[in-house]
C-alpha atoms as an extended CHARMM CRD file, in Angstrom:
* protein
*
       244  EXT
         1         1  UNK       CA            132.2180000000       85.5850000000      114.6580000000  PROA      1               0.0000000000
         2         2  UNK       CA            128.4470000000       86.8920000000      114.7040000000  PROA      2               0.0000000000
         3         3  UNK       CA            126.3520000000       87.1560000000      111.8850000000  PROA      3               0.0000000000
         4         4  UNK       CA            126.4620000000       90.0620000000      111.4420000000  PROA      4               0.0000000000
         5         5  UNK       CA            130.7560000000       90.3060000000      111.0240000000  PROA      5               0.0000000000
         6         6  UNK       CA            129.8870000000       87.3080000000      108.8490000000  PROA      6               0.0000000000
         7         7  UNK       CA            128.2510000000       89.3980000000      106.3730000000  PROA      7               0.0000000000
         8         8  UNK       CA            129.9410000000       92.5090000000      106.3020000000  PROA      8               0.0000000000
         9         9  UNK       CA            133.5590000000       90.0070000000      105.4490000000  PROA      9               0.0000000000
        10        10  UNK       CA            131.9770000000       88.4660000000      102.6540000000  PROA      10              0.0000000000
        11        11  UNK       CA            129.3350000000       90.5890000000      100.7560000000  PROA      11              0.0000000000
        12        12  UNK       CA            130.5840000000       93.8600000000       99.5020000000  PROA      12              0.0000000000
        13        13  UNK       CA            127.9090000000       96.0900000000       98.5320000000  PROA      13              0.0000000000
        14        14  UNK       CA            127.8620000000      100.0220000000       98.4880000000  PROA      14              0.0000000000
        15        15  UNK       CA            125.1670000000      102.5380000000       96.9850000000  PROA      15              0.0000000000
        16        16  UNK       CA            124.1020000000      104.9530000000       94.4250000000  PROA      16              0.0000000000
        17        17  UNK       CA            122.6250000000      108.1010000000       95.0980000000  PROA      17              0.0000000000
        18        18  UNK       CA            119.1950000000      109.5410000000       93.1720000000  PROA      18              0.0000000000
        19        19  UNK       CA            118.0140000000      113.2640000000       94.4970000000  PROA      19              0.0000000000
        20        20  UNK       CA            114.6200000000      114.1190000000       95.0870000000  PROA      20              0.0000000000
        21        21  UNK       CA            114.3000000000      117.6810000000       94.2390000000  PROA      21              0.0000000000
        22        22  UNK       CA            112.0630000000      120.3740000000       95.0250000000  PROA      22              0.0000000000
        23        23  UNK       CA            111.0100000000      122.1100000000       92.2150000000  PROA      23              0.0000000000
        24        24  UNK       CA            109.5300000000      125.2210000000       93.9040000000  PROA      24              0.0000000000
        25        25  UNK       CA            113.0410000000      125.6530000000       95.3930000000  PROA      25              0.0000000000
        26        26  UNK       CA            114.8530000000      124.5500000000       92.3990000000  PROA      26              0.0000000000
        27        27  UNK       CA            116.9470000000      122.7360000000       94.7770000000  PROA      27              0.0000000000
        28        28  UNK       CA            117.8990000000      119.0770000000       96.0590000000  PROA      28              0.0000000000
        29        29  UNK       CA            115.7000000000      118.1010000000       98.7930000000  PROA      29              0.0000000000
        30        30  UNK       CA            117.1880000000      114.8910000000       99.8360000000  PROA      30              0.0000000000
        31        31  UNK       CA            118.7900000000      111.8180000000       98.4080000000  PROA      31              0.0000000000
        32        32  UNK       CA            117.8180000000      108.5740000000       98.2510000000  PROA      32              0.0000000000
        33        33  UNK       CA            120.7320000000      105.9020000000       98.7610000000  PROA      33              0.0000000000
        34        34  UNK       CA            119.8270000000      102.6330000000       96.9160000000  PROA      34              0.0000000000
        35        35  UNK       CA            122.3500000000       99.3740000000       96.7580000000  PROA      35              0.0000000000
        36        36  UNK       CA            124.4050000000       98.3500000000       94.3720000000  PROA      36              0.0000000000
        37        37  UNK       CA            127.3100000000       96.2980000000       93.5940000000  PROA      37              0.0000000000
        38        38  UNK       CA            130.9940000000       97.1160000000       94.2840000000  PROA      38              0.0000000000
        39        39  UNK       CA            131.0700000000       97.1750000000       90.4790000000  PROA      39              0.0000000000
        40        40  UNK       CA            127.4590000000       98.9510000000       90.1060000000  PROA      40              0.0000000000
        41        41  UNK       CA            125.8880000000       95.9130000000       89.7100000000  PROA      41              0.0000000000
        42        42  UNK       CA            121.7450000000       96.1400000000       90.4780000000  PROA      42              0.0000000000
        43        43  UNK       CA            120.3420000000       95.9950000000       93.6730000000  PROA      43              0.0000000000
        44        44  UNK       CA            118.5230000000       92.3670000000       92.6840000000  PROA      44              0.0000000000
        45        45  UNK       CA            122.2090000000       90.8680000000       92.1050000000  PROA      45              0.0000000000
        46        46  UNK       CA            123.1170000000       92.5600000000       96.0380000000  PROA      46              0.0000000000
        47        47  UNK       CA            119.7550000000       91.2260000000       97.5900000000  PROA      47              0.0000000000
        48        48  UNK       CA            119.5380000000       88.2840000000       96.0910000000  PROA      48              0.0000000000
        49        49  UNK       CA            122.1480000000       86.6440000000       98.1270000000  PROA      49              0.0000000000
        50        50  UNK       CA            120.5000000000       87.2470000000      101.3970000000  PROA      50              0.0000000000
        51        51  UNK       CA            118.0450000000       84.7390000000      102.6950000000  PROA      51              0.0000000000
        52        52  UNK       CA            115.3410000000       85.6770000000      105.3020000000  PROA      52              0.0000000000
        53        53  UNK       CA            117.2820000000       84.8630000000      108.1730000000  PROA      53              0.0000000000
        54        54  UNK       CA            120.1300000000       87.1020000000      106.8430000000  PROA      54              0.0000000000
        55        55  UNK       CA            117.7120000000       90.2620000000      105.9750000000  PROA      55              0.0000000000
        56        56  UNK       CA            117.6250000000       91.8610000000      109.7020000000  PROA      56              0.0000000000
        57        57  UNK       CA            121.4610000000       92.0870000000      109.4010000000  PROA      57              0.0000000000
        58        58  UNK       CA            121.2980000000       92.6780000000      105.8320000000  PROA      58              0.0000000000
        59        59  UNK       CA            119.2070000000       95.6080000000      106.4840000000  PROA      59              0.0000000000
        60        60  UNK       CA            121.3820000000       97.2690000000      109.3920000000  PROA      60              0.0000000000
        61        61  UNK       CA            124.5040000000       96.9900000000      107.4770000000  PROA      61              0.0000000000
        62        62  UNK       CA            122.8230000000       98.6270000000      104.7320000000  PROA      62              0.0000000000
        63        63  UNK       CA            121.7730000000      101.9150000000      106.6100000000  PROA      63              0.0000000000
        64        64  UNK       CA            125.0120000000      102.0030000000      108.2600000000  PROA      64              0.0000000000
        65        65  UNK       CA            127.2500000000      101.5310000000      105.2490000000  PROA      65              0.0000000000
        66        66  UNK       CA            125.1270000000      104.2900000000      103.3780000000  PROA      66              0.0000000000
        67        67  UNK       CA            125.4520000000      106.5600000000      106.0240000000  PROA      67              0.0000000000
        68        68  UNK       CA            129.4170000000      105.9180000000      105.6280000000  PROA      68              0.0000000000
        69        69  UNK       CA            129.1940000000      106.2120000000      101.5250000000  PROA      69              0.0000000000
        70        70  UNK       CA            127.3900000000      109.3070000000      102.2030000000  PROA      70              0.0000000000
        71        71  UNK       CA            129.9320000000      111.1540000000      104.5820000000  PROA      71              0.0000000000
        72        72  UNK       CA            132.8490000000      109.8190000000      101.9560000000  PROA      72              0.0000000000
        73        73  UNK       CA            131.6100000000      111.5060000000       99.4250000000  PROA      73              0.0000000000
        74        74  UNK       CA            130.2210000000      114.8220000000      101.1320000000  PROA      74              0.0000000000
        75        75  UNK       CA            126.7990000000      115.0070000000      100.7360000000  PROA      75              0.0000000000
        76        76  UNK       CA            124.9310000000      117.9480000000      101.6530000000  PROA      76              0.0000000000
        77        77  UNK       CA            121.3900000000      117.4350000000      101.2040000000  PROA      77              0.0000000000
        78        78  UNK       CA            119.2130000000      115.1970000000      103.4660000000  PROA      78              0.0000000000
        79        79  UNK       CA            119.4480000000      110.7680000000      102.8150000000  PROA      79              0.0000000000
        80        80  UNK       CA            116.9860000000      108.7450000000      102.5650000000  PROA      80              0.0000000000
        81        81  UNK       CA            117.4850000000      105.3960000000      103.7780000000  PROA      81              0.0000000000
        82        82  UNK       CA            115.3270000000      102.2250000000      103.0360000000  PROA      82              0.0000000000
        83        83  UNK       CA            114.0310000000      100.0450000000      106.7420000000  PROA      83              0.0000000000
        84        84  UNK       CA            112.4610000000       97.1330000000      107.4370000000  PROA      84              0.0000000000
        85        85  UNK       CA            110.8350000000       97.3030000000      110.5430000000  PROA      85              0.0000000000
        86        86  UNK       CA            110.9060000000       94.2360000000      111.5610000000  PROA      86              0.0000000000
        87        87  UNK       CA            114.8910000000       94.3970000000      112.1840000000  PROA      87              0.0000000000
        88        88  UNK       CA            114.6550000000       97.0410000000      114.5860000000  PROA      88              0.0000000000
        89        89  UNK       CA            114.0940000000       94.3700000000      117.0310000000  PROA      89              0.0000000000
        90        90  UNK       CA            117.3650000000       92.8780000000      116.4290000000  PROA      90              0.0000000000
        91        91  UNK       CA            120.4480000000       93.8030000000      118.4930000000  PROA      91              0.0000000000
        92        92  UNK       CA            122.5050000000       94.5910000000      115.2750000000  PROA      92              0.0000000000
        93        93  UNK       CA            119.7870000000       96.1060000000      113.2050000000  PROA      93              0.0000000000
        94        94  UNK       CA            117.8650000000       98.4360000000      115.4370000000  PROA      94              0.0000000000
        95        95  UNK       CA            118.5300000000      102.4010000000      116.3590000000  PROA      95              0.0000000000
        96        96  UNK       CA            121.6870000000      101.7070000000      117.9020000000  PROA      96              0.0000000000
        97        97  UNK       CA            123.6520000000      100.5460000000      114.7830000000  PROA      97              0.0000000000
        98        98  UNK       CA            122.1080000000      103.8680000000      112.8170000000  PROA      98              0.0000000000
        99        99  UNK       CA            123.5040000000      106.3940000000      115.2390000000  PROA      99              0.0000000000
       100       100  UNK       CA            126.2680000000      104.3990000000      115.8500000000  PROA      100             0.0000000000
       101       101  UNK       CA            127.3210000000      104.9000000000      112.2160000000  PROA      101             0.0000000000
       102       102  UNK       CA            125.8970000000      108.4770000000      112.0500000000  PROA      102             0.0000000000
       103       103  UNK       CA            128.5280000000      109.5010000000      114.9960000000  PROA      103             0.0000000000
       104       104  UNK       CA            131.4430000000      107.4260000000      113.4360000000  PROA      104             0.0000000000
       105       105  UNK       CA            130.7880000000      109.6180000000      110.2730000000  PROA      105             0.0000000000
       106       106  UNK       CA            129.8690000000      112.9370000000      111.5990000000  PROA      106             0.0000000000
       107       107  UNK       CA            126.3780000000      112.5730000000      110.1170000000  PROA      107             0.0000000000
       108       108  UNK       CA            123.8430000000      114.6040000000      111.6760000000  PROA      108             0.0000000000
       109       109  UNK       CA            121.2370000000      112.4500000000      112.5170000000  PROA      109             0.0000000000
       110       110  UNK       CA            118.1240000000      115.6280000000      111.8450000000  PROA      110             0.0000000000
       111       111  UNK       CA            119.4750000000      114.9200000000      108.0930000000  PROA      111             0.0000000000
       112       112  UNK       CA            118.4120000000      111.3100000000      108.2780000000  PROA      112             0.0000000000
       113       113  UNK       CA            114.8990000000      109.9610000000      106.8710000000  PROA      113             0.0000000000
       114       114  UNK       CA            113.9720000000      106.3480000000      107.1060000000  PROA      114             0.0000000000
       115       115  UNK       CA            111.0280000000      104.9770000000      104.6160000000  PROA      115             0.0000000000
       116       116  UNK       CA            109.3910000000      102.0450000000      105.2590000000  PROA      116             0.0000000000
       117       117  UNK       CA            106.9370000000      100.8900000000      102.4890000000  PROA      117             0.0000000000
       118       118  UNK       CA            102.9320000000      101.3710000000      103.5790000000  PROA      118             0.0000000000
       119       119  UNK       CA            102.9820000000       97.1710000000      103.1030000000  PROA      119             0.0000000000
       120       120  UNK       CA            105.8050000000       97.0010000000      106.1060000000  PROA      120             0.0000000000
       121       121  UNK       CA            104.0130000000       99.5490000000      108.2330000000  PROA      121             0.0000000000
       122       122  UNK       CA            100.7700000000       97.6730000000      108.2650000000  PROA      122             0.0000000000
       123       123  UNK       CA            102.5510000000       94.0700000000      108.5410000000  PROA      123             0.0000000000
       124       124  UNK       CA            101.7810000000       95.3470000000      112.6060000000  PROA      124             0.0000000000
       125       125  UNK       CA            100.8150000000       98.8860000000      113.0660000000  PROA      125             0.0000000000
       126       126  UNK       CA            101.5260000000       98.9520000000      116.9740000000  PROA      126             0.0000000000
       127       127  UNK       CA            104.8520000000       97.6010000000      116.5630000000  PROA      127             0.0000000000
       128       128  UNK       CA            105.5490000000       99.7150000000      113.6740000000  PROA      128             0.0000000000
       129       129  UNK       CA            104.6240000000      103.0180000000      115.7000000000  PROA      129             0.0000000000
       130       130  UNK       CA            106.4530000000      101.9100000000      118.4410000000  PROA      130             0.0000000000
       131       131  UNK       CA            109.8270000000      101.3050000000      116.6430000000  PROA      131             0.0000000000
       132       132  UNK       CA            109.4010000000      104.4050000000      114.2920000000  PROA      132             0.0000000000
       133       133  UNK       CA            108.3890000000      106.6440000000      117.2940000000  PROA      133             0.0000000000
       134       134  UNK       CA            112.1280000000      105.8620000000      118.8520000000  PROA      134             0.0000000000
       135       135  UNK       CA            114.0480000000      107.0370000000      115.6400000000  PROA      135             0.0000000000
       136       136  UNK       CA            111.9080000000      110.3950000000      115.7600000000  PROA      136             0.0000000000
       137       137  UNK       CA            112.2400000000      110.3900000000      119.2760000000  PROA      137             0.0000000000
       138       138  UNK       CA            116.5960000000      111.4480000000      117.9690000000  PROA      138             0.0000000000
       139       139  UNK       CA            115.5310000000      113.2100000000      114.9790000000  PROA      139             0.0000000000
       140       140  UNK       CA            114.6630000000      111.3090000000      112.0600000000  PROA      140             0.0000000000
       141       141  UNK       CA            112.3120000000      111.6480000000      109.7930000000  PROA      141             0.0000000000
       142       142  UNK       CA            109.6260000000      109.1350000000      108.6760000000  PROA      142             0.0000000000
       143       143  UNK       CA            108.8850000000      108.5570000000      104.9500000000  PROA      143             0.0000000000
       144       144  UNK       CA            105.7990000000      106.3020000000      103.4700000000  PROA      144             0.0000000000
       145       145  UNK       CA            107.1170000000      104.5120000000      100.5530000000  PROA      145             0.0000000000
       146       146  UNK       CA            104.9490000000      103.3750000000       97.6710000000  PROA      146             0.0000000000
       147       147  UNK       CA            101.9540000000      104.9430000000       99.4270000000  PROA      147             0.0000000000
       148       148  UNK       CA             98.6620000000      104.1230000000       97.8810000000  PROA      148             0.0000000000
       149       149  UNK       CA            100.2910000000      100.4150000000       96.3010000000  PROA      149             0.0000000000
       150       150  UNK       CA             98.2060000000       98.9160000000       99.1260000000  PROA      150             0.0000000000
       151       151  UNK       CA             94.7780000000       98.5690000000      100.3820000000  PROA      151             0.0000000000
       152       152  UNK       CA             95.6220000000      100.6970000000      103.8530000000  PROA      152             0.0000000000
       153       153  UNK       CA             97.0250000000      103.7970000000      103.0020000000  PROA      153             0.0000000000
       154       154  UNK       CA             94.4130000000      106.0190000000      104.0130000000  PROA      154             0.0000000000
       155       155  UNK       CA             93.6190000000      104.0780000000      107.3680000000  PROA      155             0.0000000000
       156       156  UNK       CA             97.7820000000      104.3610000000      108.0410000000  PROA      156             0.0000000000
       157       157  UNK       CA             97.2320000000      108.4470000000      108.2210000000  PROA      157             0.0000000000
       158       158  UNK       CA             94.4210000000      108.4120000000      110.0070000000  PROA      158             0.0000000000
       159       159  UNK       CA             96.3780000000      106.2480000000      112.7730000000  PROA      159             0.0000000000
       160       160  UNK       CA             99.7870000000      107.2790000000      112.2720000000  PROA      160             0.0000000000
       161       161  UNK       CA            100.7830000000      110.6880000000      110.3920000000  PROA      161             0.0000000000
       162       162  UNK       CA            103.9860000000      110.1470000000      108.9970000000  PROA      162             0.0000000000
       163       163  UNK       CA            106.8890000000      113.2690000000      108.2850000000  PROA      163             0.0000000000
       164       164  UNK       CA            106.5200000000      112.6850000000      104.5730000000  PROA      164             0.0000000000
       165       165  UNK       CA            104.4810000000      110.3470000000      101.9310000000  PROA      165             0.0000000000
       166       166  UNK       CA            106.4370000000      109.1990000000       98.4850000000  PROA      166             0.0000000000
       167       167  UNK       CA            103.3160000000      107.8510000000       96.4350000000  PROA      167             0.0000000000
       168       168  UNK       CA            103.6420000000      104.9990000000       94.2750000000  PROA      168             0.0000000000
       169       169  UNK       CA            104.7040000000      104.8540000000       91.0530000000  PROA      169             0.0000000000
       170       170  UNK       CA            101.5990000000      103.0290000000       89.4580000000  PROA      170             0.0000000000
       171       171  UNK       CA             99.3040000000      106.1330000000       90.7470000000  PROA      171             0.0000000000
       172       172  UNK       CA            101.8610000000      108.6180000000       89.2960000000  PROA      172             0.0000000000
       173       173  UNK       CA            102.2240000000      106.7200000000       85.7740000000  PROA      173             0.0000000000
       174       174  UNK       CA            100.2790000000      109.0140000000       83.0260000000  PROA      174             0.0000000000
       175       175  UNK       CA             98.0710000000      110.5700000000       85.9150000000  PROA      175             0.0000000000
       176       176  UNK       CA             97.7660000000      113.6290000000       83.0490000000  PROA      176             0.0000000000
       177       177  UNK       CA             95.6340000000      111.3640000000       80.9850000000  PROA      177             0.0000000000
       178       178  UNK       CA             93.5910000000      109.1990000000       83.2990000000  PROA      178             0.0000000000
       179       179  UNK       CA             90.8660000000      110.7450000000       85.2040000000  PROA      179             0.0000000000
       180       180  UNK       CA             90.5200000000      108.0270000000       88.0850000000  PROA      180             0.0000000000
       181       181  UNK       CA             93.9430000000      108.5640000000       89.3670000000  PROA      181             0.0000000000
       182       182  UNK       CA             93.8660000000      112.1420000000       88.8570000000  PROA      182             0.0000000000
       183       183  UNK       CA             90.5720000000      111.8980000000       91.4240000000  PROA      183             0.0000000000
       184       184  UNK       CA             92.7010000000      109.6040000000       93.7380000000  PROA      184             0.0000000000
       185       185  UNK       CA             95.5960000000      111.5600000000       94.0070000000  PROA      185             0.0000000000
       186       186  UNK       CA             93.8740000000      114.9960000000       94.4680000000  PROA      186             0.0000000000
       187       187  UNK       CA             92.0880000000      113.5480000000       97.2590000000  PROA      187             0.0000000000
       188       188  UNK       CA             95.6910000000      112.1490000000       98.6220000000  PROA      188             0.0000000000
       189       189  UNK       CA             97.2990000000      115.9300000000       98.2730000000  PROA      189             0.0000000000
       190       190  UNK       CA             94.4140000000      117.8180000000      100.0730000000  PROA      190             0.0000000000
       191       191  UNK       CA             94.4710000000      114.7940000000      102.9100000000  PROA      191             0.0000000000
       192       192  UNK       CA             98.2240000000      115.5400000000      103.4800000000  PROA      192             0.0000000000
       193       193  UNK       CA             97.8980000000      118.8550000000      102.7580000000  PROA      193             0.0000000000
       194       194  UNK       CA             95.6500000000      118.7080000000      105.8990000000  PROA      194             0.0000000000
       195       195  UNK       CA             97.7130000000      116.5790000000      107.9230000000  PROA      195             0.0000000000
       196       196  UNK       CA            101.2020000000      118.6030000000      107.3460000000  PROA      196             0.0000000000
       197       197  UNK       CA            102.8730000000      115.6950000000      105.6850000000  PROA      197             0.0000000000
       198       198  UNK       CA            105.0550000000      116.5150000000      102.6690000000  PROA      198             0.0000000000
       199       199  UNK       CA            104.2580000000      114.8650000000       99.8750000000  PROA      199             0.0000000000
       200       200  UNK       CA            106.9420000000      113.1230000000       97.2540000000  PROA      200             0.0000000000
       201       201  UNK       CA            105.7980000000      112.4730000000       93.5050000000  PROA      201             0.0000000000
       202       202  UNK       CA            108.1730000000      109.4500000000       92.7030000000  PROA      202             0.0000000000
       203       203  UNK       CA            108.8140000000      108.0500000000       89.2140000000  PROA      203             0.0000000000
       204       204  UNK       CA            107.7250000000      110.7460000000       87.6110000000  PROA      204             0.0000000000
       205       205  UNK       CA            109.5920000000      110.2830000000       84.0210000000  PROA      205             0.0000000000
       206       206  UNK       CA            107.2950000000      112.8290000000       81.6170000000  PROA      206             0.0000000000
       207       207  UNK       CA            107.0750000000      116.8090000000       81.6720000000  PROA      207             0.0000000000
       208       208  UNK       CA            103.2070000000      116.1530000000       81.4460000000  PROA      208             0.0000000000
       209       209  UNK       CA            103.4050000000      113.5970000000       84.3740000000  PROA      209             0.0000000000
       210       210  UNK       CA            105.6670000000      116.7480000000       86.3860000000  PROA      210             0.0000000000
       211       211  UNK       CA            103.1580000000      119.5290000000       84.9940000000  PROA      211             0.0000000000
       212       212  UNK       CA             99.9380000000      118.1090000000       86.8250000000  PROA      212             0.0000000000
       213       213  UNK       CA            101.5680000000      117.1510000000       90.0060000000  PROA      213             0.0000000000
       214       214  UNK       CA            102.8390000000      121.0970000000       89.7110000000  PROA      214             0.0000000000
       215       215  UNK       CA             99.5560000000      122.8000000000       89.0820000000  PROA      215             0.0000000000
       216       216  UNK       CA             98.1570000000      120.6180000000       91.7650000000  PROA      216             0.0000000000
       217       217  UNK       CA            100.6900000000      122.2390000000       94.2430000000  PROA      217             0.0000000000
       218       218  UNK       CA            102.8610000000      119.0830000000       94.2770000000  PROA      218             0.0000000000
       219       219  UNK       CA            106.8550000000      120.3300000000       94.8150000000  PROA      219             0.0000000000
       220       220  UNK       CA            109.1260000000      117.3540000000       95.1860000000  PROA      220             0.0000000000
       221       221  UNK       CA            109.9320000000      114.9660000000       92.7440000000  PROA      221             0.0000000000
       222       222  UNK       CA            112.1020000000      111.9930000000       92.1190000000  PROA      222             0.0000000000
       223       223  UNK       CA            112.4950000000      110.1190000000       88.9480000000  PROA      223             0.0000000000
       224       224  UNK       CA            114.5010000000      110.3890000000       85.6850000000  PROA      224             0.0000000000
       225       225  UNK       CA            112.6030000000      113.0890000000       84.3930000000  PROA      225             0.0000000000
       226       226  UNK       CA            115.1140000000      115.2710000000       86.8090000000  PROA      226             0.0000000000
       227       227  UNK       CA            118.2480000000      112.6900000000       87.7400000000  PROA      227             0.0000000000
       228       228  UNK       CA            118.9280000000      108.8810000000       87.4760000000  PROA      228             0.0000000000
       229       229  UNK       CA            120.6240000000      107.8360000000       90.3420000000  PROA      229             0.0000000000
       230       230  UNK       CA            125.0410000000      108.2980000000       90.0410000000  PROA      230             0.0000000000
       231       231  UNK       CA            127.0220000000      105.3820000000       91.9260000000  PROA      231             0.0000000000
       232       232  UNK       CA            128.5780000000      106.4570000000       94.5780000000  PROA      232             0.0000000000
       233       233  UNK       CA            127.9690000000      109.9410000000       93.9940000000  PROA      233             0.0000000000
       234       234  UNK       CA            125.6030000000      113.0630000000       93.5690000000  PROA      234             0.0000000000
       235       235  UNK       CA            124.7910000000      113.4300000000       90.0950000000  PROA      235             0.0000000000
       236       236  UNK       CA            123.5990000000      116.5200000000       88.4020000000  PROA      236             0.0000000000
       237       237  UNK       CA            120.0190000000      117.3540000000       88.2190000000  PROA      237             0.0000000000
       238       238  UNK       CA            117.9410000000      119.3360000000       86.1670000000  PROA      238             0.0000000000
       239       239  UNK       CA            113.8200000000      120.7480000000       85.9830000000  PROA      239             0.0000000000
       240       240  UNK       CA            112.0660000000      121.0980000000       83.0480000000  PROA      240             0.0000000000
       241       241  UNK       CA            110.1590000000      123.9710000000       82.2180000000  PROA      241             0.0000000000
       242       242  UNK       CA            106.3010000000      122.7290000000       82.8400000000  PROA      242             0.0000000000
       243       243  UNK       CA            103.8680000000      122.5770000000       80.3620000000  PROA      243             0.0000000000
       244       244  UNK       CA            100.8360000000      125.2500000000       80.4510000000  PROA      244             0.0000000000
């Protein structure tokens, strides 16, 4: 027995699903699959058990078994699923595995986006292109998680434009009442803007927080302003009207 069979016998895990929604459409744009418990426990209670030598694995059974969750439950939109780049590498845990469970499930692999936080992609930025180029090279989609928690993000587009940016929470908290992010993050939209990468305002939780990103020409969103994320499912969403 590999590794790999090791860990898909004895840790159960499976995911919930939170859209991210674009507001100009008043549609779902994509959903995020995030890990959980058999039981809905938390993702920290599912992670937890894995130690570092376990994580490549960890992180290929992951995309595969979200991919399967996904099909089971007939999901339309476009999923979002989370990568460490430093699996690809691995046997088990590289491109292979991913479109190994797409075909099993009848998951069109244009419909699949991978995000890799800015941190991972700048661990080693040749590597990363290399290993990121391969999954566009069939299709996918590359999304920038927590862009802007680093020191790097700006060097990252100038050297490699990903498909889509999801900026980080602390920049998006109360950006309606503090000037210096609101100068940070209108300087982000215009760059990508100019670049042709979409941009995603996650954790946004307020109608004011939603309003500026609007009138700033912002259209997707994730947070529990519009859904919280429904195990093993696709929950309901809704928009608020925005402020004026």
């Amino acid at each position: 027995m590999n590794a790999l069979e090791g860990l898909t016998e004895t840790r159960a895990f499976t995911f919930a699903f939170q859209p991210i929604i674009d507001a100009g459409a008043g549609k779902v744009y994509s959903h995020e699959a995030l890990v959980r418990g058999p039981e809905n426990q938390s993702a920290y209670s599912v992670i937890s058990r894995y130690d570092s030598n376990q994580m490549p694995f960890f992180d290929a059974l992951c995309r595969a078994r979200a991919i399967e969750v996904a099909a089971r439950i007939g999901l339309q939109s476009d999923l979002n699923l989370n990568f460490l780049p430093r699996a690809a590498a691995d046997p088990f845990a590289g491109l292979d595995s991913t479109l190994a469970a797409a075909e099993q499930h009848d998951f069109p692999v244009d419909r699949i986006i991978i995000e890799a936080t800015e941190g991972e992609a700048f661990g080693d930025p040749a590597r990363f292109a290399d290993v990121v180029n391969e999954y566009r090279r069939v299709g996918m989609r590359l999304a920038i998680d927590d862009f802007g928690a680093g020191y790097a993000g700006l060097n990252l587009l100038a050297e490699f434009q990903p498909d889509i940016v999801k900026l980080d929470m602390g920049l998006v908290r109360g950006v309606d009442s503090h000037g210096p992010r609101q100068a940070i993050l209108r300087g982000i939209v215009q760059v990508c803007c100019d670049l042709g990468i979409e941009l995603i305002a996650e954790g946004v939780e307020t109608v004011e927080e939603f309003s500026w990103f609007s009138d700033h020409g912002v259209t997707l969103f994730q947070g529990y302003l519009f859904a919280k994320p429904a195990f093993e499912a696709a929950p309901d969403f809704s928009i608020p009207a925005r402020q004026v």
